[in-house]
VOTI-511390 format. One record per residue (C-alpha): residue number from 1; x, y, z. Coordinates in steps of 0.5 Angstrom, whole numbers, plus 500, padded with zeros to 3 digits. Layout:
BEGIN
   n  xx  yy  zz
 NUM   X   Y   Z
...
END
This chain:
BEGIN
   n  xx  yy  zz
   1 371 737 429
   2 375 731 425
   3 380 733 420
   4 381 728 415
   5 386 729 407
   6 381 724 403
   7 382 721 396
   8 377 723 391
   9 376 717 387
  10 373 720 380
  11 377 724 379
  12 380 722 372
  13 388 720 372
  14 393 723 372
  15 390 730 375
  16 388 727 383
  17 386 733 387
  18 384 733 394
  19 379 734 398
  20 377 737 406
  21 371 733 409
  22 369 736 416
  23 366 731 421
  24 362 734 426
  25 360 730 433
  26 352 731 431
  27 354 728 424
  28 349 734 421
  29 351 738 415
  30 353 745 415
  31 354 751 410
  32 361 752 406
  33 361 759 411
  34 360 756 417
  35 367 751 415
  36 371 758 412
  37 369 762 419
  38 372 755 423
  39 378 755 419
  40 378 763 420
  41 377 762 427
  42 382 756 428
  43 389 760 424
  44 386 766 429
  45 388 763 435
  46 394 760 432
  47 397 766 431
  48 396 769 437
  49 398 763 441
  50 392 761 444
  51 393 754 442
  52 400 751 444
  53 404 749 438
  54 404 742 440
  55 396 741 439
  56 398 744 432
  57 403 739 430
  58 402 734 424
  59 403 728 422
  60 404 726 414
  61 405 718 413
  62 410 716 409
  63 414 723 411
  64 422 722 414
  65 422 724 421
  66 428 728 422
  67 429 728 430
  68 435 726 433
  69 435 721 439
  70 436 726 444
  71 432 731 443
  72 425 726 441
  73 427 719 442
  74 430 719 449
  75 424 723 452
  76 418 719 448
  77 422 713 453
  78 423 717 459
  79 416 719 459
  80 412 713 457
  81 418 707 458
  82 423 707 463
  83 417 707 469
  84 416 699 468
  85 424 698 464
  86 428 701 469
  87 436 700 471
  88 431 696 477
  89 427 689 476
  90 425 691 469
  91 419 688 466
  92 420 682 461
  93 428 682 463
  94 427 689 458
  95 431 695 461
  96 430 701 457
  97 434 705 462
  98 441 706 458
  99 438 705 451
 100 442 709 447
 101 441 712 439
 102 440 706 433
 103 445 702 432
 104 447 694 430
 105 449 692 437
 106 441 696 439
 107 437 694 433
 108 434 687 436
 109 432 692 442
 110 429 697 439
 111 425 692 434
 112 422 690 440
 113 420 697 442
 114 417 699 435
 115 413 692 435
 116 410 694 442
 117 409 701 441
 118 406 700 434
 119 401 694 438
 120 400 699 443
 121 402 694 448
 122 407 699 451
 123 405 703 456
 124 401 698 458
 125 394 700 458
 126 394 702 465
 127 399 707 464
 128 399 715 461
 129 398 714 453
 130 402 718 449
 131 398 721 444
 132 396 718 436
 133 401 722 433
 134 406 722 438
 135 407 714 438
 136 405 715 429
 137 412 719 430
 138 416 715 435
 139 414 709 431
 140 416 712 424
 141 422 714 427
 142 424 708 429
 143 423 705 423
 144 428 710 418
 145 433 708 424
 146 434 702 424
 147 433 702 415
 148 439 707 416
 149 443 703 420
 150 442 697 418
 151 444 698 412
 152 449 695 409
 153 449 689 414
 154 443 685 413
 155 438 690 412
 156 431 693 417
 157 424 690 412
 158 421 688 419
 159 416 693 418
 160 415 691 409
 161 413 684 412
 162 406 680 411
 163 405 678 417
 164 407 686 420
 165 401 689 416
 166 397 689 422
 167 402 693 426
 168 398 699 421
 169 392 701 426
 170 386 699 424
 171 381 704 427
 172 386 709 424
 173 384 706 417
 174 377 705 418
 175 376 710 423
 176 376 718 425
 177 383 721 424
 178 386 725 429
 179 386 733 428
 180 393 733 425
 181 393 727 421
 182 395 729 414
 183 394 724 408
 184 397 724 402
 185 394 721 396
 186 397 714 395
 187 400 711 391
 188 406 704 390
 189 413 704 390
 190 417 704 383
 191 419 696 383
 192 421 690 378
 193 416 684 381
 194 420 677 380
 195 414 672 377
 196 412 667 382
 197 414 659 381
 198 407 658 379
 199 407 663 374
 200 414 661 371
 201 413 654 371
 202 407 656 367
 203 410 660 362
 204 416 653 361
 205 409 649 361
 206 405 653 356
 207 412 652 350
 208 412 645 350
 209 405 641 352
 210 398 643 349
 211 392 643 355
 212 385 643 355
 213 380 649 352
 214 375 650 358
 215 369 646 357
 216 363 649 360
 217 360 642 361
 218 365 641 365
 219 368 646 369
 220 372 643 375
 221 377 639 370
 222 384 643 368
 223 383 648 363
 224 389 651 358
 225 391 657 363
 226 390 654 370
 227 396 653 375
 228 401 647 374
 229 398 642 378
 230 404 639 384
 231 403 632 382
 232 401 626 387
 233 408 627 392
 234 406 634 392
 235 411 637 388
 236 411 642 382
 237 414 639 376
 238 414 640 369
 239 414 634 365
 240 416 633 357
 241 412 630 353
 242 407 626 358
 243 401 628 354
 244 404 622 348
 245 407 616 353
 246 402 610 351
 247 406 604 354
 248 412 603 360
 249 415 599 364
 250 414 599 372
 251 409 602 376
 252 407 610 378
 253 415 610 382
 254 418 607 376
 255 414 611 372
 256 415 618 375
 257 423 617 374
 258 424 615 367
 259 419 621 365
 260 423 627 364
 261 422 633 369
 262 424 638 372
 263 423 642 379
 264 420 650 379
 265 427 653 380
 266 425 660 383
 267 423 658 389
 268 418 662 395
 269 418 659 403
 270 413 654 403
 271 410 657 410
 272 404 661 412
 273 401 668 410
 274 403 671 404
 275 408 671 399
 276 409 674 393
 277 412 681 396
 278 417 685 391
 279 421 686 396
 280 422 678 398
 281 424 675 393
 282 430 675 387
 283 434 671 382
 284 440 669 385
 285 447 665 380
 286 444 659 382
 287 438 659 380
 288 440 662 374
 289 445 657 371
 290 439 652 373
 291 434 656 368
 292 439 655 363
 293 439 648 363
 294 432 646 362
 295 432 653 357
 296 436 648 353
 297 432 642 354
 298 425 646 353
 299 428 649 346
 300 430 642 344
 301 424 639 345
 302 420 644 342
 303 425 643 336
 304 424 635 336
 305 419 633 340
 306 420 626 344
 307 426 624 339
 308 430 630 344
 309 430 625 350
 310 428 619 346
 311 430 614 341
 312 427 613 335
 313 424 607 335
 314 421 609 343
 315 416 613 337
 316 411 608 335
 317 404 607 335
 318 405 600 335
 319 408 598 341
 320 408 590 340
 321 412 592 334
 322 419 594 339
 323 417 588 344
 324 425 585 342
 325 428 593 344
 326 424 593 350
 327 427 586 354
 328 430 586 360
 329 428 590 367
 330 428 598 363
 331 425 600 370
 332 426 608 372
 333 430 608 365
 334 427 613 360
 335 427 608 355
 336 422 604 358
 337 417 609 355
 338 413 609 349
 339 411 615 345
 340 406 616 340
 341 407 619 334
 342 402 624 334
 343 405 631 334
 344 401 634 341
 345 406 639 342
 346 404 647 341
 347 408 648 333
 348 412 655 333
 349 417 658 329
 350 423 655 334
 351 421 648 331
 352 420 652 324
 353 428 655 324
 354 431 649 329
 355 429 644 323
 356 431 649 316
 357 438 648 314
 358 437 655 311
 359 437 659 317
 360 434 665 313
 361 435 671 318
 362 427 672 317
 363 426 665 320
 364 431 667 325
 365 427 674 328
 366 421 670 328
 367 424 665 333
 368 427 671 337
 369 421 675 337
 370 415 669 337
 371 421 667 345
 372 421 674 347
 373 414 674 348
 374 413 668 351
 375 417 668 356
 376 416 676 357
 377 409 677 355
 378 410 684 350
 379 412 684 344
 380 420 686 344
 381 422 693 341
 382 426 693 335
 383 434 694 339
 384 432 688 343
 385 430 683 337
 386 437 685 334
 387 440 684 341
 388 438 677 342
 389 439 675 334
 390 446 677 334
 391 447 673 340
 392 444 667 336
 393 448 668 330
 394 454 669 334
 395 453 662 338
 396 452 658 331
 397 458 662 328
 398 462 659 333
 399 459 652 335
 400 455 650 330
 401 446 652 328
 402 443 646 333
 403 448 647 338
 404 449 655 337
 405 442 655 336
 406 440 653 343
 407 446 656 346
 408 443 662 343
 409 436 662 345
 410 437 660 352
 411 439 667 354
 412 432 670 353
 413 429 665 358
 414 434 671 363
 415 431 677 360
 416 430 681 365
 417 423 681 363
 418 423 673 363
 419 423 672 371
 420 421 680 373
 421 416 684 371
 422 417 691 372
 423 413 697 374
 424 418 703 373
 425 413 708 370
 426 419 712 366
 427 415 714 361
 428 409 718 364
 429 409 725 367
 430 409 726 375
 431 402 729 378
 432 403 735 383
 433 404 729 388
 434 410 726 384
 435 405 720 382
 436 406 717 375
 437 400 712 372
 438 402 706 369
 439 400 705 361
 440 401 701 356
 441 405 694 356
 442 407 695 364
 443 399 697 365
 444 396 691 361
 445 401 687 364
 446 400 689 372
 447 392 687 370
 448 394 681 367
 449 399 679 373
 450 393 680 377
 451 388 675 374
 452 393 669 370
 453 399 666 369
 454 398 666 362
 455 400 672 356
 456 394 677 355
 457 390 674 351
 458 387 678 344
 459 384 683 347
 460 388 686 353
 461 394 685 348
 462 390 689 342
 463 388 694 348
 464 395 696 349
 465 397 696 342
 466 392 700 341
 467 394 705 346
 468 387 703 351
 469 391 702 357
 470 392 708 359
 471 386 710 364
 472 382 707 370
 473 377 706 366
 474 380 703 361
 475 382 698 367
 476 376 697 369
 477 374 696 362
 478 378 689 361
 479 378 686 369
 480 371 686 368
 481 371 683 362
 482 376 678 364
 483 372 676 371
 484 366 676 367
 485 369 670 362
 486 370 663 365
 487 374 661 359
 488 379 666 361
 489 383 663 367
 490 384 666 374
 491 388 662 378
 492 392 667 381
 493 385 669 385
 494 385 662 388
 495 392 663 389
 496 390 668 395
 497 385 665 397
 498 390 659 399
 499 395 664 402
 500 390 667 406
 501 387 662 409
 502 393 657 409
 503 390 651 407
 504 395 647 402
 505 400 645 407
 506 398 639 410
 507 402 634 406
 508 408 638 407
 509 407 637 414
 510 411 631 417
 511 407 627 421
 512 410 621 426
 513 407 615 424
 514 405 613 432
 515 402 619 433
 516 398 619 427
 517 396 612 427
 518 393 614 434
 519 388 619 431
 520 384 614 426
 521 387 615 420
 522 392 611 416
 523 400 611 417
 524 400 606 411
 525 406 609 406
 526 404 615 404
 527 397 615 404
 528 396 621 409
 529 400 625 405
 530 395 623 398
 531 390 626 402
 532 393 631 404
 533 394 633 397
 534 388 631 395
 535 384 635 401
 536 387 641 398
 537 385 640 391
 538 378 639 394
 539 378 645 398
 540 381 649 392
 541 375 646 388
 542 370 648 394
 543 372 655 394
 544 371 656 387
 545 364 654 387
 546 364 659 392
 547 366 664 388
 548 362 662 382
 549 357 664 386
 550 360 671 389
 551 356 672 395
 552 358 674 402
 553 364 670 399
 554 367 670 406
 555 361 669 411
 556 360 663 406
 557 367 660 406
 558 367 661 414
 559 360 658 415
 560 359 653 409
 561 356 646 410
 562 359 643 403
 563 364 639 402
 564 367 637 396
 565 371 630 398
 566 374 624 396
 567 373 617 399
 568 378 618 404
 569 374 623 407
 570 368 619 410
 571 376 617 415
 572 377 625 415
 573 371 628 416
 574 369 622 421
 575 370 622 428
 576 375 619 432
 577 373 614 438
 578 373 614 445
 579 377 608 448
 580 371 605 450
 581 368 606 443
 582 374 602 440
 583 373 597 445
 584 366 596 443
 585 367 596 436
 586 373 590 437
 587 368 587 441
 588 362 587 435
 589 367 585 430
 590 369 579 434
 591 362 577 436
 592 360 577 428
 593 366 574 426
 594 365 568 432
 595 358 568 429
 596 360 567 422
 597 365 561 424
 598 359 558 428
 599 354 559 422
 600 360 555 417
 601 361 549 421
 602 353 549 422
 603 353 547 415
 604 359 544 414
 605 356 539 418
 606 350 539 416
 607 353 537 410
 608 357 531 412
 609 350 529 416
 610 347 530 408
 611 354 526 405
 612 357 520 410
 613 363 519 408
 614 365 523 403
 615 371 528 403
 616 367 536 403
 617 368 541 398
 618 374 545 398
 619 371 552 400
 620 372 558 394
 621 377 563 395
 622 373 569 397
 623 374 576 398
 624 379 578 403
 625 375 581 409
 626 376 589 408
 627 379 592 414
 628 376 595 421
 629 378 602 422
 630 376 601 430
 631 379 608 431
 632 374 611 426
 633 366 613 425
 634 366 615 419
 635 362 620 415
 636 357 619 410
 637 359 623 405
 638 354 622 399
 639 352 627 394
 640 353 629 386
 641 359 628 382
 642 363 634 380
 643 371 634 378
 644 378 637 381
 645 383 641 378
 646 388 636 379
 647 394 633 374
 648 392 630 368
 649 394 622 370
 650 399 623 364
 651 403 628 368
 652 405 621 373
 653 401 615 374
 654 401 616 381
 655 396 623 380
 656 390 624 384
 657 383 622 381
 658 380 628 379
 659 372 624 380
 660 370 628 387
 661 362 629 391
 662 360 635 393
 663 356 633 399
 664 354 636 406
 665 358 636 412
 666 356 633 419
 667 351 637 422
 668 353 641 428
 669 361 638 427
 670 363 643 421
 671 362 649 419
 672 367 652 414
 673 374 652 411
 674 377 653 418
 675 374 645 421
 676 376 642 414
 677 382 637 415
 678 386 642 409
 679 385 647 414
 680 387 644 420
 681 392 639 418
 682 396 645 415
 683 396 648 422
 684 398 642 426
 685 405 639 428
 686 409 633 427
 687 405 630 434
 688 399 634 436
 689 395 640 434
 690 398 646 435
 691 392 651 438
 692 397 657 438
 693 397 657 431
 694 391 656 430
 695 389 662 434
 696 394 667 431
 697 391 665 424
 698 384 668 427
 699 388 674 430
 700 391 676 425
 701 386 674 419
 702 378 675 422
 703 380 680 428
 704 387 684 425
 705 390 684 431
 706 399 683 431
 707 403 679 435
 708 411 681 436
 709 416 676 434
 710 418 671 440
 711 423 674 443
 712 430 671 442
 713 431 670 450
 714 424 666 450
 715 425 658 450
 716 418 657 446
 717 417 650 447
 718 411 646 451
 719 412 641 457
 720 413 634 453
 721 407 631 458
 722 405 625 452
 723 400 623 458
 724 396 631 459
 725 392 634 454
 726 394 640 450
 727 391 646 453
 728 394 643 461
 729 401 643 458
 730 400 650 455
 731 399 651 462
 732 406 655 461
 733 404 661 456
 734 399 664 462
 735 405 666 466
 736 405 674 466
 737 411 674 462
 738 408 669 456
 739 400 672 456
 740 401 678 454
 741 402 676 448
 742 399 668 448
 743 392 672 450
 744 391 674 443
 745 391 667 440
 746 390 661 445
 747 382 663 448
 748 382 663 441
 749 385 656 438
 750 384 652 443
 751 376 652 442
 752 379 647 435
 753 381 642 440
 754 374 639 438
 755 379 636 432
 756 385 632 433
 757 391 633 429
 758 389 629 422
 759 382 633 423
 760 378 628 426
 761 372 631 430
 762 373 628 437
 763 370 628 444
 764 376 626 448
 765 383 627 449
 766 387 623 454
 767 380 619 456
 768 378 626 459
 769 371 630 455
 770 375 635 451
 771 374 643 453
 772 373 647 447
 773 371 653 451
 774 375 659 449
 775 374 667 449
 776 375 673 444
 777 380 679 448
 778 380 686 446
 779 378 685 439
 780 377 693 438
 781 370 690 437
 782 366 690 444
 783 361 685 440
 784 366 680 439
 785 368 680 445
 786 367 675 449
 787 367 667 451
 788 365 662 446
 789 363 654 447
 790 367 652 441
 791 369 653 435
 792 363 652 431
 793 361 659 436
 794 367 662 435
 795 366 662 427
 796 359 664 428
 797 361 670 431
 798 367 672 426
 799 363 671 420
 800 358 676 422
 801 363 681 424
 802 364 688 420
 803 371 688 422
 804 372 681 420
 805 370 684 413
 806 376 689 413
 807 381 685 415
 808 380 680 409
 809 380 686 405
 810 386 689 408
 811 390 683 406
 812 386 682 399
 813 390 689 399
 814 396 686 400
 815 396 681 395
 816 394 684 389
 817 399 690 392
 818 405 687 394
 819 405 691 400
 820 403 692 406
 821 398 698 407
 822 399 705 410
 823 394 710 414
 824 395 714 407
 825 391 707 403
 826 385 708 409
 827 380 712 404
 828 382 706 399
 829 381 701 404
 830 374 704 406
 831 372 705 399
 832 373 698 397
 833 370 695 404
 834 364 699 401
 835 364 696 395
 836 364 690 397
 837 358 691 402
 838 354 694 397
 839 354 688 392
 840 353 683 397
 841 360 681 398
 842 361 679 391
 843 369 678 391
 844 369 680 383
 845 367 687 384
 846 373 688 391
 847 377 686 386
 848 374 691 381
 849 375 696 387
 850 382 695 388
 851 386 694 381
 852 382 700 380
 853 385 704 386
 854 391 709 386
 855 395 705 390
 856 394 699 384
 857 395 704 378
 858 400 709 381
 859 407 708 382
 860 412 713 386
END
């Protein structure tokens, strides 16, 4: 019999009661006797010492351990560790033989004890395995020491880290629990989350420009409520005053620096997996000083439009008019430009008080209040609305109404609200688990962060007001209604779709201009880079019809025939030559070229015959011949006309085009996100592939697997062999001490070798046929296992697995939770697996599961 703690989901908050389901081995029902007289039996023998009190011992996840060293640690690696990492010829270099108590000199090592004991990687699998809750135990214990020790020197997060996630078991969250194992129910931490750049600089973006309402009859172009696009260079800007520039001087370089911009301040590593955890991100003085700065801007302009960073007669709807004032080279200069005189600007009460002598107290609170709630997305209270007037009327006391009016204004952009979104939960009553349901504005808020960068729109603003946020059926009730309407934008699903898979790096990876010449597509400028960028917006755009469809979203991302493509695709998703392909295509366009030249001087003669003495006419200027990519059979990609959410062309003339096909991938050559040159790009280097990453992405992504961090002893670099292929120089990582861990991602990254390092599909490396061949090892799924020809094989078996299923939605938990999960977030886990099962994959109703869920609603 299997005992397992489990969360019943209907009850209705803040009460949450527990309740005991019994698995039996013949999974068949039994009476409410029959469980009374087991458990009667059970405490029976316990008390008379016929069951030892180490079988009896429980395991609480999240619970301290309160061990010392001696008595628990010391015996866990006598037992189970000293055998292989002994005083003498230790394994890995590793010995464990004097390893004393936690402590900053240690901390390297004993991390590296907890990521192998948490993997079950140590003992090996051969050796005597402790039992579930004993490693459980060892391995939380670990934990609590190195987080107390390394407490005011660095810190211990290891264990808080995204990509660690993995390190939870997954058998233990989708399996039977070990009698012993005692669940809680779940719930988040108490926590201010910094708002992500993408949502910050929507908000900046929101005071100052006016973007498009969702046109149903065109559903791909950029709507009012969709991200901020990075602009042609990759770059995330907001741009003043864009939407009103009819003329300038100069081409897209010059234009791009006379417009006036500025970067996205609050900053997130730009690498891989997932990024908007509470924990990792912060506000520091610089970035605050920065923000000040382009407060100041901001309140300018929606004070004056254009004439805030502009002089007045760049303000015209006749540019022929200023011809006299725009002589000489203005290139890259802001008065280069010409501004219309149409205001397009959103009009708010800042404008109304900056532009009234008066500055009536009533117009002073309105600017107040109306910036509070656009910046922090609640309505102030009534001390903080007086705060932040007596601040503005101080400033102007002192320096004057336009000056001390900004002055002012600018310090709400550093409300705490205004760069963090809290979830404290001080006001609500604690359940008899310590548990406090959000309500109201931190409750709407949570729903709306978890969808939009905008502020909550009516209905959710007026739900809170109202007092109707406050239950779980309340929240299901909006996120319904707002997953239910394409009007109302929902970026922030697209941005974990991009985090997941990974696919919005490629233009950031830096290529050498040889090396990618090599692979057939252009090193001209930045032309690979463009591409890149455009490659991420057509993703983007192939993801969201995929969503729009919501069925088995994931099989269907994976196994996909569409493409959503640009020109430049027919290179990219085109196949790369062999050596003796290339020649015959430079000897075909010689033979053709030859035979042109034959053919011309044929009719010029025939001509001088016809016209004896007579000079012959000069021959027109033609078109030049279109270059002959040699390297490349290109694709044909052909189909209907659909549009990406790219920068309008305003926002620099150097912006993509929005215009893209949606066509069909070449038969038997793609299949997916995972062989598109988005996804491969972003999982490459400066030089070639790189089959590691690769295969620790299909790990940790599909399969749920861990990998331990590089050891700081480990030289982690392959044999520079420019003439041998990638899998001969990755030779080096099968050597005992490297595979035990390389095991878990090459067989599974090389079988993409059938693509080069821009994404071509190829044939060849080093003139030798490529070996895609590759091998799923211990999955925890027997089905999965196994070899596979290629990647094309690999995706397929993925894309049918259960497991693969819970992986993706173990990491869409993480993103909408900010956290990574524990054993106590199982039942939630299974609930929302099922959920999706039941409805078809539809990713709308596991959304519908988790932020209706006690880890989304409960803070602790």
């Amino acid at each position: 019999m299997n005992g397992r703690t489990v969360v019943d989901e209907a009850t209705s908050p803040p009460a949450l009661h527990l309740r005991k389901s019994f698995a039996f081995k013949d999974s068949s029902p039994r009476p409410l006797q029959t469980v009374a007289l087991l458990a009667t039996a059970f405490l029976t023998l316990t008390f008379v010492g016929l069951i030892s009190p180490v079988s009896a011992q429980t395991y609480t996840p999240g619970e301290a351990i309160d061990e010392d060293f001696d008595r628990f640690a010391k015996p866990f690696l006598e037992t189970h560790c000293v055998d292989c990492h002994g005083a003498s010829y230790p394994e890995g270099e590793l010995s464990l033989e004097d390893l004393g108590p936690v402590d900053e000199i240690n901390a390297s090592t004993w991390k590296s004890v907890w990521a192998q004991v948490s993997l079950q990687e140590m003992p090996p699998a051969d050796a005597d395995q402790p039992k579930v809750i004993e490693r459980l135990r060892f391995s939380d214990w670990i934990v609590g020491e190195l987080t107390r020790v390394m407490r005011g020197r660095g810190g211990f997060q290891a264990h808080l880290d995204p990509n660690k996630g993995n390190f939870v078991d997954h058998e233990l969250l989708f399996g039977p629990l070990p009698d012993g194992v005692r669940l809680q129910p779940t719930s988040s931490a108490a926590r201010i989350w910094r708002v992500t750049p993408q949502e910050h600089i929507t908000r900046l973006n929101e005071l100052i420009n006016t973007e498009a309402e969702f046109d149903p009859a065109k559903p791909g172009l950029r709507t009012h409520g969709d991200v901020v696009p990075t602009n042609h260079g990759g770059e995330l800007k907001l741009y003043f005053g864009t939407d009103r520039i009819i003329k300038w001087q100069g081409g897209t370089v010059a234009y791009a620096t006379s417009v006036k911009s500025v970067p996205a301040v609050l900053s997130s590593a730009r690498d891989h997996g997932l990024e908007n955890y509470p924990i990792f991100s912060t506000v520091n003085g610089a970035e605050a000083t920065q923000i000040m700065g382009i407060a100041g801007d901001i309140i300018r302009y929606m004070a004056d439009g254009p004439l805030s960073i502009a002089r007045p007669y760049q303000i015209t709807d006749d540019p022929q008019s200023i011809a006299d004032k725009m002589k000489g080279d203005l290139r890259g200069l802001p008065t280069s430009l010409v501004y219309s005189t149409e205001v397009v600007r959103p009009l708010t009460p800042v404008n109304e008080f900056m532009n009234d002598d008066s500055a009536t107290d009533d117009g002073l609170r309105a600017a107040v209040d109306y910036l509070f709630e656009a910046l922090t997305f609640r309505p102030p209270n009534r001390s903080e609305s007086d705060a932040y007037m007596a601040i503005v009327r101080h400033s102007i006391e002192k320096i004057g109404k336009q000056d001390g009016a900004v002055l002012g204004l600018t310090s709400i952009f550093l409300d705490r609200d205004a760069l963090f979104r809290p979830e404290l939960a001080e006001d609500g009553k604690p359940d008899e688990f310590g548990r406090v349901m959000l309500q109201d504005w931190e409750l709407g808020l949570a729903v709306n962060h978890a969808l939009r960068y905008l502020r909550p729109d009516e209905k959710l603003r007026d739900a809170i007001t109202d007092g109707r946020m406050r239950t779980r059926e309340d929240v299901k009730r909006e996120v319904e209604r707002m997953l239910g309407d394409d009007s109302i934008r929902k970026p922030r699903i697209l941005r974990f779709f991009r985090e997941y898979f990974d696919y919005d790096l490629g233009g950031y990876i830096c290529k050498d201009s040889r090396a990618l010449a090599d692979t057939g597509a252009s090193n001209r400028g930045q032309a690979h880079y463009q591409s890149m960028f455009d490659a991420t917006a057509s993703t983007d755009r192939l993801i969201e019809l995929i969503l729009r469809e919501d069925k088995d979203v994931l099989n269907e991302l994976l196994t996909t025939n569409k493409v959503v493509a640009t020109k430049a695709d027919n290179i990219y998703f085109g196949t790369e030559r062999s050596r003796e392909e290339i020649a015959a295509s430079i000897a075909a366009v010689k033979k053709a070229q030859a035979e042109a030249a034959q053919k011309k001087a044929a009719e010029l003669a025939a001509w001088k015959k016809a016209n004896p003495g007579k000079e012959p006419p000069k021959p027109k200027a033609g078109k030049k011949p279109a270059s002959v990519n040699h390297r490349v059979t290109e694709a044909d990609l052909s189909g209907p006309t659909i549009f990406a959410r790219v920068s309008r062309r305003s926002f620099g003339r150097g912006s993509m085009k929005r215009e893209r096909i949606l066509a069909d991938a070449p038969k038997g050559e793609r299949m997916g996100i995972l062989t598109h040159p988005s996804w491969l790009v972003s999982h490459s280097d400066a030089m070639d592939n790189h089959a590691i990453r690769r295969g620790r992405w299909i790990q940790e992504r599909l399969i749920g697997g861990g990998v331990p961090d590089v050891p700081i002893t480990v030289d982690a670099m392959l044999p520079d062999e420019p003439n041998r292929t990638l899998r001969d120089r990755m030779r080096v990582t099968r050597e005992d001490y490297c595979w035990t861990c390389h095991q878990k991602m090459d067989p599974l990254g090389l079988p993409f070798e059938m693509y080069n390092h821009a994404g071509l599909y190829r044939r060849t490396e080093q003139d030798q046929p490529i070996d895609t061949s590759g091998e799923i090892i211990d999955s925890g799924d027997p089905a999965l296992d196994g070899k596979v020809a290629d990647a094309i094989e690999l995706i397929e078996r993925l894309a049918q697995s259960e497991r693969a299923e819970q992986v993706f939605v173990r990491h869409a938990f993480r993103f909408w939770m900010g956290r990574n999960e524990t054993l106590n977030d199982g039942p939630l886990l299974q609930d929302a697996h099922r959920v999706y099962q039941e409805s078809g994959g539809s990713m709308n109703a596991l959304l519908v599961s988790l932020l209706t869920s006690d880890a989304f609603l409960y803070r602790k």
